[in-house]
C-alpha positions in Angstrom: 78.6 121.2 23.0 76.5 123.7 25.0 73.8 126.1 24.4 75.8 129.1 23.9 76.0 131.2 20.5 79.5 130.0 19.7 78.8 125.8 21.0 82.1 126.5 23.4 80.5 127.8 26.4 81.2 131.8 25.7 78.5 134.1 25.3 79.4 137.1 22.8 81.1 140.1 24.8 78.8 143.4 24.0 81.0 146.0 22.3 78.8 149.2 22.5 79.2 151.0 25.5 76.0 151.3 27.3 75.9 154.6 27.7 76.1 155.2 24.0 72.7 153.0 23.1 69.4 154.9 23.4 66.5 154.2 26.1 64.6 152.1 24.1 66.9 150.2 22.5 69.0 149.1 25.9 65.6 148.3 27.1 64.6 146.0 24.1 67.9 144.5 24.8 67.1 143.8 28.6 64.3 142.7 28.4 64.6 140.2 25.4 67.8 138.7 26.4 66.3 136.5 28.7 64.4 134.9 25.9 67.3 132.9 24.7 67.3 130.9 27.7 63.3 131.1 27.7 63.6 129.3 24.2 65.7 126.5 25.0 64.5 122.9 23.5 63.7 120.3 25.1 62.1 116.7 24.4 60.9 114.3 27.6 62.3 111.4 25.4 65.3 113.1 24.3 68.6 111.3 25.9 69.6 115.0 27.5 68.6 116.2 30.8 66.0 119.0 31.3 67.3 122.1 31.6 68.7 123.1 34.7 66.1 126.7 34.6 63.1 127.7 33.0 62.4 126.8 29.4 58.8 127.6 27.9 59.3 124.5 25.4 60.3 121.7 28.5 57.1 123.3 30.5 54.8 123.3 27.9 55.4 119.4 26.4 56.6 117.7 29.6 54.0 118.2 32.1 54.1 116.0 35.0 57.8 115.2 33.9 59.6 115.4 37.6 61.8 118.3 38.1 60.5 121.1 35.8 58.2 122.7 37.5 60.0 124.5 40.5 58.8 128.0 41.8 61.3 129.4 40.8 60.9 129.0 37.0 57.3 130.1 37.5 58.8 133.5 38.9 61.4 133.9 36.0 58.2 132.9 34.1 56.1 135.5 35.5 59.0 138.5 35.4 59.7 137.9 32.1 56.1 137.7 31.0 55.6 141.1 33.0 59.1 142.7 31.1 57.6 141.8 27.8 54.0 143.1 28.6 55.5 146.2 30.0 58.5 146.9 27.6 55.8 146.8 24.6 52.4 147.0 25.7 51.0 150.3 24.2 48.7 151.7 26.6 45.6 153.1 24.3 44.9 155.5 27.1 48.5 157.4 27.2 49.0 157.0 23.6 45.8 159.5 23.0 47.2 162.3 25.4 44.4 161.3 28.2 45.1 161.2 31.9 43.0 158.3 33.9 41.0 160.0 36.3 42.7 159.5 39.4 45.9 161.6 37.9 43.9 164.2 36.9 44.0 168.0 38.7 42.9 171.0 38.4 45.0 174.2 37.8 45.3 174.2 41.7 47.1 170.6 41.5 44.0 169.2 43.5 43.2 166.1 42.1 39.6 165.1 41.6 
């Protein structure tokens, strides 16, 4: 048995074509598909290996349990952390038609 959706070790094929999907939605989809593997389970007193990559539950109940905490799990930590934040953060700034003020020009394009 393995972790994929179907328990056979296939992952679903995508059937819309990519170009047909709008912005958003193929970036939603980029950006949360890595949360499947994110959201793997894992108990330090479960017969089952850790997971062979980064898994939020394994990092957040087994600290101090050899092997999990590799630097390259905190990176896919930290990228996905950074999609998330930048695929839905609303900035309150842009959302209220204002310019910070080292973007801003005059009708000359000078910026001041």
């Amino acid at each position: 048995m393995t972790d994929t959706p179907d328990g056979k070790g296939y992952w679903p094929v995508a059937t819309e074509d990519f170009e047909e999907l709008g912005l958003q939605v193929a970036g939603e989809a980029l950006v949360l598909r890595p949360l499947n593997r994110a959201l793997t389970a894992w108990w330090p007193g479960n017969d089952t290996p850790p997971p062979d990559h980064f898994a939020r539950h394994a990092t957040a109940h087994a600290v101090g349990y050899p092997g999990l905490f590799e630097r390259r799990y905190a990176m896919v930590a930290v990228m996905l952390a950074v999609s998330l934040t930048v695929q839905y953060w609303e900035d309150p700034a842009s959302a209220a038609g204002i310019r910070s003020s080292s973007t801003q020009r005059d009708e000359s394009g000078n910026r001041h």
